[in-house]
KEBADREN-23246 format. One record per residue: residue in three letters; x, y, z of N, C-alpha, C, O in turn. Coordinates in steps of 0.02 Angstrom, whole numbers, plus 50000, padded with zeros to 5 digits. Layout:
BEGIN
alaXYZXYZXYZXYZ/...
***
This chain:
BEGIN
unk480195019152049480895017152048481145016451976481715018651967/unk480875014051931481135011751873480905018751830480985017851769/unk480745022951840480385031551819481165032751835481585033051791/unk481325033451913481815034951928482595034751883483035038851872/unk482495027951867483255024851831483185025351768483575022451731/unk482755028451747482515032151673482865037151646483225038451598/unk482515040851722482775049651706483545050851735483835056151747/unk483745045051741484755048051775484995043251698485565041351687/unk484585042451666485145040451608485335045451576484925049051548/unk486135046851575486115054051528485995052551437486085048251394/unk485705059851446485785059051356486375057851291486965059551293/unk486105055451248486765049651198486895058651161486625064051149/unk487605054251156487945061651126487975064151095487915060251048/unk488065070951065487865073451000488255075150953488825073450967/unk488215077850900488555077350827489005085050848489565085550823/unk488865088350872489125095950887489705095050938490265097450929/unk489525091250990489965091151055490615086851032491175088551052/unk490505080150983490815076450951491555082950933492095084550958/unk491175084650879491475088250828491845093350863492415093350842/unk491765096550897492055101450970492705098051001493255100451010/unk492455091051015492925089651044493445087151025493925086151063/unk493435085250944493925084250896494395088150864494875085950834/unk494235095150871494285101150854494965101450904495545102850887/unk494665099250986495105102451033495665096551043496175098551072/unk495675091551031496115087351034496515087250986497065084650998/unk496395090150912496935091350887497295097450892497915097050891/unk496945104750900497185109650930497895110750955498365114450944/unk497725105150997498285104551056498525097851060498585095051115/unk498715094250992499105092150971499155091150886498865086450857/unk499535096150852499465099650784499835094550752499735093150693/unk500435090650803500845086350758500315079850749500695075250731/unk499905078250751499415073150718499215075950645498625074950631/unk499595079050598499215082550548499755079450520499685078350460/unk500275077550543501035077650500500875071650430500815071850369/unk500875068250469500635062750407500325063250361500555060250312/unk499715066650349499205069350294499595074150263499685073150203/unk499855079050286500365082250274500735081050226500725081850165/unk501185078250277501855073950233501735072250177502015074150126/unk501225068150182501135064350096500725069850036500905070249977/unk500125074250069500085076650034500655083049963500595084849904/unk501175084350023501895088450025502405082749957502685085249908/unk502395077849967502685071849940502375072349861502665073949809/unk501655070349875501325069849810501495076149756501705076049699/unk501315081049799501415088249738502075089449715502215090149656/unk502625089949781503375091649749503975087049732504545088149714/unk503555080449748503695073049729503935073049669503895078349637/unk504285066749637503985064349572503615060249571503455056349616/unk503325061149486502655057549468502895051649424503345051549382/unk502415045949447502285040449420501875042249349501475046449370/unk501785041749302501215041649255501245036549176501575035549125/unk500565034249219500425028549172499795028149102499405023649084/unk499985036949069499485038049027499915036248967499485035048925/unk500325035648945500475033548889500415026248887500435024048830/unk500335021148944500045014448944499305012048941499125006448924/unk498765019248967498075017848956497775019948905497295017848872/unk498215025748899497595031248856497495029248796497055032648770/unk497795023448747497675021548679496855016448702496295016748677/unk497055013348741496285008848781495725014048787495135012948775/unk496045021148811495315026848823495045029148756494465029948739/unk495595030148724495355033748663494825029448630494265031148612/unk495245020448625494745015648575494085015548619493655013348580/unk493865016548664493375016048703492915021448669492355020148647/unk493235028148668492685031948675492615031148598492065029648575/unk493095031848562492795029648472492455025948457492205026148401/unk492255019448513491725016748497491085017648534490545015448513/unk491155020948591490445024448594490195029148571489605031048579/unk490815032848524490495041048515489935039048456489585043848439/unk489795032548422489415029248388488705029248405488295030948363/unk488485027048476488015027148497487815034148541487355034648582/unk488265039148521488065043948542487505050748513487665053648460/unk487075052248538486685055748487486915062548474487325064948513/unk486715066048422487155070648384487035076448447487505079948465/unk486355077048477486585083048532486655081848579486425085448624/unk487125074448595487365077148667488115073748653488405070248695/unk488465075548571489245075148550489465081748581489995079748607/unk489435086048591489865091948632489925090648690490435093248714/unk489455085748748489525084048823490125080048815490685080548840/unk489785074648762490125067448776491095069648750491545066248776/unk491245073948711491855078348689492295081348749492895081848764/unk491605083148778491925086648850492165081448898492735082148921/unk491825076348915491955071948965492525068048937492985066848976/unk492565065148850493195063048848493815067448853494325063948846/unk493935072948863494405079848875494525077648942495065076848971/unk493815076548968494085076849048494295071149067494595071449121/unk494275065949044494535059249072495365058749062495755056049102/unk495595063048981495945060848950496575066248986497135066748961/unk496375069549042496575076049047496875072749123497445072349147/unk496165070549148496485067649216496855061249229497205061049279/unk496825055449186497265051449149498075055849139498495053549176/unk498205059049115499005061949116499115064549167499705063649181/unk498845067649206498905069649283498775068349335498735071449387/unk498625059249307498555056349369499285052549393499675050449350/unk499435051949469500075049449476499805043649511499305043049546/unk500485037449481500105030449545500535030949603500675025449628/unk500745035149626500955036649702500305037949743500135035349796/unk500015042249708499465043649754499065037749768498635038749811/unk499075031649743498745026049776498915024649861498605021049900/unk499465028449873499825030149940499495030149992499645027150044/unk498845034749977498165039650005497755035450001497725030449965/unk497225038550060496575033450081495985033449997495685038349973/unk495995027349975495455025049920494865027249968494735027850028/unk494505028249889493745032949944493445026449967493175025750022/unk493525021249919493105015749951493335009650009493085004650034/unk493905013250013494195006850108494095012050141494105017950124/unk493965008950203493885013850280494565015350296494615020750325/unk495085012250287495755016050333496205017150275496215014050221/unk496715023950304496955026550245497235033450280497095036250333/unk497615034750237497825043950261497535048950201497885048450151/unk497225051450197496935057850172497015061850146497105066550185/unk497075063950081497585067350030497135071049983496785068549939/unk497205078550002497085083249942497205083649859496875084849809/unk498075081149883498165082649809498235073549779498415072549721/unk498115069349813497695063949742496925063649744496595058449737/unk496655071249757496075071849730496125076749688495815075149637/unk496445084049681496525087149636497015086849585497045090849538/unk497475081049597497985079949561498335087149511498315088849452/unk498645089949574499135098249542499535094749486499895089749489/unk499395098649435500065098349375500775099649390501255095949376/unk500785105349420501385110749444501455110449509501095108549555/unk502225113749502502335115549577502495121649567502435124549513/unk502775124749631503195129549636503785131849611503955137749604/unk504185125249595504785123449575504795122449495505305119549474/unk504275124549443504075121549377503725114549364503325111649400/unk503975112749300503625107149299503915101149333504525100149324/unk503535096449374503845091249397504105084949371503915083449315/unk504635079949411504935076549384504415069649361504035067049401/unk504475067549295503795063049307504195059049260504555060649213/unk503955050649295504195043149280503665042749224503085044849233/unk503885040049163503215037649130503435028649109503885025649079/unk502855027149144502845018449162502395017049104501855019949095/unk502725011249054502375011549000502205002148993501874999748947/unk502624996949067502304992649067501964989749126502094990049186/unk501474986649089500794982249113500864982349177500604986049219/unk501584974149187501794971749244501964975849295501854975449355/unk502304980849256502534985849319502154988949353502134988249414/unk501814992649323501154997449343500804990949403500804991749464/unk500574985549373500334981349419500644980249502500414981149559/unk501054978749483501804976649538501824981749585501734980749645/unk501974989449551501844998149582501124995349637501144994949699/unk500614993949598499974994449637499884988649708499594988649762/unk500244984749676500274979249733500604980649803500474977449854/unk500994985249800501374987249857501114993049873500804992749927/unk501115001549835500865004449848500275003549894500265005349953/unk499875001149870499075001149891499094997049982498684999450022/unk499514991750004499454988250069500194993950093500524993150144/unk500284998450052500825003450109500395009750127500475013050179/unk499865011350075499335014050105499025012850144498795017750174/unk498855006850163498505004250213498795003550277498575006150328/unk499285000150272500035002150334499965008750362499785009550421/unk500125014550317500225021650329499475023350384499395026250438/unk499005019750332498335021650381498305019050456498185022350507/unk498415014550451498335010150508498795013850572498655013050632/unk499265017450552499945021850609499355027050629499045027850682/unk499325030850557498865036950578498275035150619498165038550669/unk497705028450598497325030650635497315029450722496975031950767/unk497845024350721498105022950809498405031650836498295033350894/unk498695035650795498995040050837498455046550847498585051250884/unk497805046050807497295049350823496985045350884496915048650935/unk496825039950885496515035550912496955037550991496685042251020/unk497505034951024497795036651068497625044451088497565046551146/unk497585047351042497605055151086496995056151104496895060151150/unk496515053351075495745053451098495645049851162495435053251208/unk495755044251172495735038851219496065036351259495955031451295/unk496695041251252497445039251294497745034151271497425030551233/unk498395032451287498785027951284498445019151321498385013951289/unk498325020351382498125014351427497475012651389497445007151361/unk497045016151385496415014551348496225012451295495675010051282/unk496795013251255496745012451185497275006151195496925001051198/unk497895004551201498164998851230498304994551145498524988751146/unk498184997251093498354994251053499074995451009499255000850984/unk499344990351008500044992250987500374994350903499934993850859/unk500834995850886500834998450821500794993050765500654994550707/unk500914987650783500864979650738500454978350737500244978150679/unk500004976450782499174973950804498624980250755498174979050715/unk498944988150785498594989750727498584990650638498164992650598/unk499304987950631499204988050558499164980750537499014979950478/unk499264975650570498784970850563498194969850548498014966850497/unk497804972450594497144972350604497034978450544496474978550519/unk497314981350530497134987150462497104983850397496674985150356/unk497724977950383497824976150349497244968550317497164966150260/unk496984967150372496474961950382495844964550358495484960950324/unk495624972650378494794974650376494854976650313494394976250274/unk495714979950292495464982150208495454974850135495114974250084/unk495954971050164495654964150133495084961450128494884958250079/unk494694962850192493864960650183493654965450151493374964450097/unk493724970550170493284976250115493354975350031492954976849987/unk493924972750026494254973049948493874962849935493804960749877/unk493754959549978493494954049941492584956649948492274955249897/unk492274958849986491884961049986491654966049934491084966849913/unk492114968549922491864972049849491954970149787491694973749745/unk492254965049767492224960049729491664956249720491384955149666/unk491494954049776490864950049789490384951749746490154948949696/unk490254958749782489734962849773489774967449705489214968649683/unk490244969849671490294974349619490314970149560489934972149516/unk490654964749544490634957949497490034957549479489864961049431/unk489674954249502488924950549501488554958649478488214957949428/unk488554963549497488144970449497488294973749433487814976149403/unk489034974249398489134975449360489044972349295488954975649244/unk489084965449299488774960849243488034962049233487794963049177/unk487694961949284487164962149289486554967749246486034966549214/unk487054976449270487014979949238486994982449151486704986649117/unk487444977449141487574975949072487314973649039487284974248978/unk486964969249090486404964449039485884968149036485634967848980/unk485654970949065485154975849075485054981349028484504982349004/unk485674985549012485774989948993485554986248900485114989148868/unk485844981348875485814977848815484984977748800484754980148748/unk484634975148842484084976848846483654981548853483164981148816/unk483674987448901483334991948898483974996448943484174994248997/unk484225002448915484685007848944484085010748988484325014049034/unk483535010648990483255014849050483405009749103483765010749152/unk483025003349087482994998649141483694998249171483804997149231/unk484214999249120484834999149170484915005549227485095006049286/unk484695009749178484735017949232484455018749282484645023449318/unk483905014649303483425015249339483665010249396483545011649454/unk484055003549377484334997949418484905003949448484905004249509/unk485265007449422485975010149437485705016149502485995017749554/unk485055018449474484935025749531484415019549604484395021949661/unk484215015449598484325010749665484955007649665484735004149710/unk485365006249660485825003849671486455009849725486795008449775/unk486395015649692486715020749722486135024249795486265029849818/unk485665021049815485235024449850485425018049916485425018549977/unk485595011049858485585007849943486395008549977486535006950034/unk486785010849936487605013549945487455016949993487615016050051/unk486995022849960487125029250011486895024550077487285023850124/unk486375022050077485925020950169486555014950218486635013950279/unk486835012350162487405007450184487955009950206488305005950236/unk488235016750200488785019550215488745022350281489305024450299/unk488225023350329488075023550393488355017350433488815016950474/unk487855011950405488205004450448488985004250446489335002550494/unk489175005850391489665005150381490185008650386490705005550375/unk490235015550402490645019750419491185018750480491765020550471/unk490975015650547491155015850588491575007650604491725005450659/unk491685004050533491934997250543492734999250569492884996250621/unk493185003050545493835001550592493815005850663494285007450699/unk493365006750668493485010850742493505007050806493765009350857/unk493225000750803493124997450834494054994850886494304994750942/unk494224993150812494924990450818495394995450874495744993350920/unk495315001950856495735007250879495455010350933495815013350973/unk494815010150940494575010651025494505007151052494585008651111/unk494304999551035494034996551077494544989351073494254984251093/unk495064988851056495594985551038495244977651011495484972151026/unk494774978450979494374973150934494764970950889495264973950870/unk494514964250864494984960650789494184964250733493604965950745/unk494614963950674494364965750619493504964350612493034968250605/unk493534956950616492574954250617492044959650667491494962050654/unk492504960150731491964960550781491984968350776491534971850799/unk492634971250741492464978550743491854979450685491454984050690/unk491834974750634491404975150579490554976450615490154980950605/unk490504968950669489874968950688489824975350724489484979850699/unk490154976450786490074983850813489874989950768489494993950795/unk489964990550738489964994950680489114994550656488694999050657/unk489054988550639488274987750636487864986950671487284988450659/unk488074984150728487824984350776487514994450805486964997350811/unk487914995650811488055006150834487435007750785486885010350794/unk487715005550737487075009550679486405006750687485955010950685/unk486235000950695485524998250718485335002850770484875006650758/unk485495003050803485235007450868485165015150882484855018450924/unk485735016850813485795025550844485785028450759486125032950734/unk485405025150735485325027350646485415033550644485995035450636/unk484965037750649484935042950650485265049250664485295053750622/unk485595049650744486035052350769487015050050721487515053550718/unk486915044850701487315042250674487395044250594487895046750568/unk486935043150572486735045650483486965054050499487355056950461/unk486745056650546486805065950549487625067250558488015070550524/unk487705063550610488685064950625488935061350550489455064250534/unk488835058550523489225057950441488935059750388489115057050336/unk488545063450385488135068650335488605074650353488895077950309/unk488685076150433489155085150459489905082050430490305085950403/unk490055075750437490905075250404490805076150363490865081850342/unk490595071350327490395072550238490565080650229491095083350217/unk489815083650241489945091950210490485095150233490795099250201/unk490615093250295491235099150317491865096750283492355100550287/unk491955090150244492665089250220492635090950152493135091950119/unk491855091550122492075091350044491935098450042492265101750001/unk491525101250077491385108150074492125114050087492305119050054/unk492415111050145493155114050140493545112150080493645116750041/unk493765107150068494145105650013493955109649954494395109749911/unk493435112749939493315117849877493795122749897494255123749858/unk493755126349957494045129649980495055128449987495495132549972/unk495135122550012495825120549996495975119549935496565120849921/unk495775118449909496075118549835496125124849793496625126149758/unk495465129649799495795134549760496275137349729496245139249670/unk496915137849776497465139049761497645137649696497325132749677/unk498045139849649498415136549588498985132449627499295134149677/unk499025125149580499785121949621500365124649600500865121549620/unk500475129649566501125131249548501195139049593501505143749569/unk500775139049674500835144549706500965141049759500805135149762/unk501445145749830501525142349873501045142349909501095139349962/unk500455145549893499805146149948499565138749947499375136450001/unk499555134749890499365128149899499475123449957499155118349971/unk500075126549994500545122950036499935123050102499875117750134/unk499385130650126499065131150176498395127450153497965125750194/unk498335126550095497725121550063497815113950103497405110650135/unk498305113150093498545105450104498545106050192498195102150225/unk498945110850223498795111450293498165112450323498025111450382/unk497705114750270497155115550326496835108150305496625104150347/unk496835106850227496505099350242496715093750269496355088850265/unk497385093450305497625086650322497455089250413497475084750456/unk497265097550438497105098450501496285096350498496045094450551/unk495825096450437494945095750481495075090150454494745086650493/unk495355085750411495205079450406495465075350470495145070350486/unk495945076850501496015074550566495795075150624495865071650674/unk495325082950607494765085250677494255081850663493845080850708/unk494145079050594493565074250576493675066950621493335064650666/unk494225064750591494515057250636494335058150701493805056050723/unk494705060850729494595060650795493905061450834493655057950878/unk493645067850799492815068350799492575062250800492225061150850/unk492635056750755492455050050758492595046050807492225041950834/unk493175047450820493345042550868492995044250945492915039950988/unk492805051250953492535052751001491565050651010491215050551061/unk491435049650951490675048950942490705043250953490255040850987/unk491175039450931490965030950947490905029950987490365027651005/unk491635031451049491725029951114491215030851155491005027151199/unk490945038751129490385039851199489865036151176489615032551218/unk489595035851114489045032151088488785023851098488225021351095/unk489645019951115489525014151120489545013151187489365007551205/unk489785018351243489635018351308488985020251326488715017151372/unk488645025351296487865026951311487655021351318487345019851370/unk487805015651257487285009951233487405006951300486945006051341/unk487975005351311488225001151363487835001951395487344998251389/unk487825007751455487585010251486486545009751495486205009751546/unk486315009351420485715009651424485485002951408484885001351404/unk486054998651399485714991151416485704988951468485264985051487/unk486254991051509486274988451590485604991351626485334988051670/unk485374996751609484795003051644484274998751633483834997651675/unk484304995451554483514989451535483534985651569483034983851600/unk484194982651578484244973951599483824976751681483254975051700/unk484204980451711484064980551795483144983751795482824984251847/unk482864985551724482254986351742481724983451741481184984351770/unk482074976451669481774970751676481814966851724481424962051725/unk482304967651782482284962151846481834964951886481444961251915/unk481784973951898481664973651972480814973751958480404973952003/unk480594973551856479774972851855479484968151881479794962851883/unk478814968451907478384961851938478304958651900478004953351910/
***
């Protein structure tokens, strides 16, 4: 009997069928792209915020005083990398704080404040240059919780089309509430944690630069194994109409149990979003082909979402499912 109630458990779901079925739910509904869209559309033919004539005297004194401790053959790298900082610094806009930060879970998804286009179609664009402190600050203070807002719409209206309306049952306040709550923990949580790590580093580094290098390549190894537990913290909210904490534990909870199957379905997002985005970007921004760059990445980053939202659901019902199958096999044992 208990052989029996073994073999009718079906099997936990997989990273392919996931991804299939995310594919087809946006398919056949294309207007879930609008938003990624939109902003990405915004950002490029927008105007620009830019706040390099307020940093870049801070970058320059920086690197003049490391180019000191730099050894004579590796001044052509270290030349190059200040080019590149100093390069993406003027072309960076603080609108794009708009867009999902790589490091909060909710957010809308934006091509171009990762490639940050110079150009448009239209020439050069209209660009603000913000040259104080307060302001720039003030910009970030709002920007950044209207990003989070923005996320919180998008990920309910993926969330609903995956799970229906009745099922999902969470309303458009509740979810940017609850959006607004998990990226505050995330943002004191990384405080917590990056403060103390970064001092730490420093001290280290004063002492022995290997010993720091060597603290920094564990340090990025327990990131990576942590971004599994942690991947799946707002999903909770938007499927399972959870408050912020308990979507946190769910989240770790999922990953204790299904590591593996779990680590593989965000290893296939991972590659399939950064691996396309080489591909979306190609384009030059001052071509209108850029425009299908931005469409196709605001369409798989949303076949990604939803993909998620579909792995959880079935994943945290398997569990369901295969604790009730234990519980009834621990009763009916002698």
């Amino acid at each position: 009997m208990a052989v029996q109630k073994l073999e009718t458990l079906p099997p936990p779901p997989g990273v392919i069928g996931s991804l299939r079925a995310g594919f087809d739910v946006v398919a056949n509904r294309v207007a879930l792209i609008l938003l990624p869209l939109g902003l990405d559309l915004f950002l490029w033919l927008g105007p620009r915020l830019n706040i390099s004539a307020l940093f870049a005297p801070y970058v320059r004194l920086v690197f003049e005083q490391a180019r000191f401790s730099v050894a004579e053959a590796d001044l052509d790298r270290f030349n190059q990398y200040q080019l590149l900082v100093t390069k993406s610094l003027q072309d960076f806009n603080l609108l794009s704080l708009l867009s999902k930060l790589q490091l909060f879970p909710i957010g809308i998804s934006s091509l171009a404040a990762q490639t940050l286009p110079p150009d448009t179609p239209f020439g050069a664009p209209y660009v603000i240059v913000l040259s104080s402190f307060w302001i720039v600050l003030g910009l970030m203070a709002v920007l950044i919780p209207l990003g989070w807002i923005g996320g919180g719409v998008y990920f309910r209206q993926v969330a609903v089309s995956v799970v229906g309306g009745d099922e999902a049952g969470i309303s458009v306040a509740n979810a940017v509430l609850q959006s607004l709550l998990l990226s505050i923990i995330w943002l004191i949580g990384m405080v917590i944690l990056f403060v103390p790590l970064t001092f730490g580093i420093g001290l280290l580094a004063l002492v022995s630069p290997s010993l720091a290098n060597f603290a920094m390549f564990i340090l990025m190894f327990l990131f990576v194994w942590l971004i599994v537990p942690l991947f799946f913290t707002p999903h909770g909210i938007f499927v399972r109409r959870q408050n912020a904490f308990l979507s946190i534990y769910s989240s770790l909870r999922l990953s204790r149990f299904t590591f593996p199957t779990s680590g593989l379905f965000v290893l296939s997002a991972f590659l399939l979003s950064r691996g396309l985005d080489l591909l979306w970007s190609a384009p030059k921004s001052d071509q209108w082909l850029t425009l299908v760059g931005f469409a196709g990445h605001a369409f798989i980053t949303t076949v990604l979402l939803a993909a998620s939202f579909i792995y959880y659901r079935d994943m945290t019902d398997w569990l369901k499912n295969a604790y009730e199958r234990f519980r009834q096999l621990g009763q009916s044992s002698p």
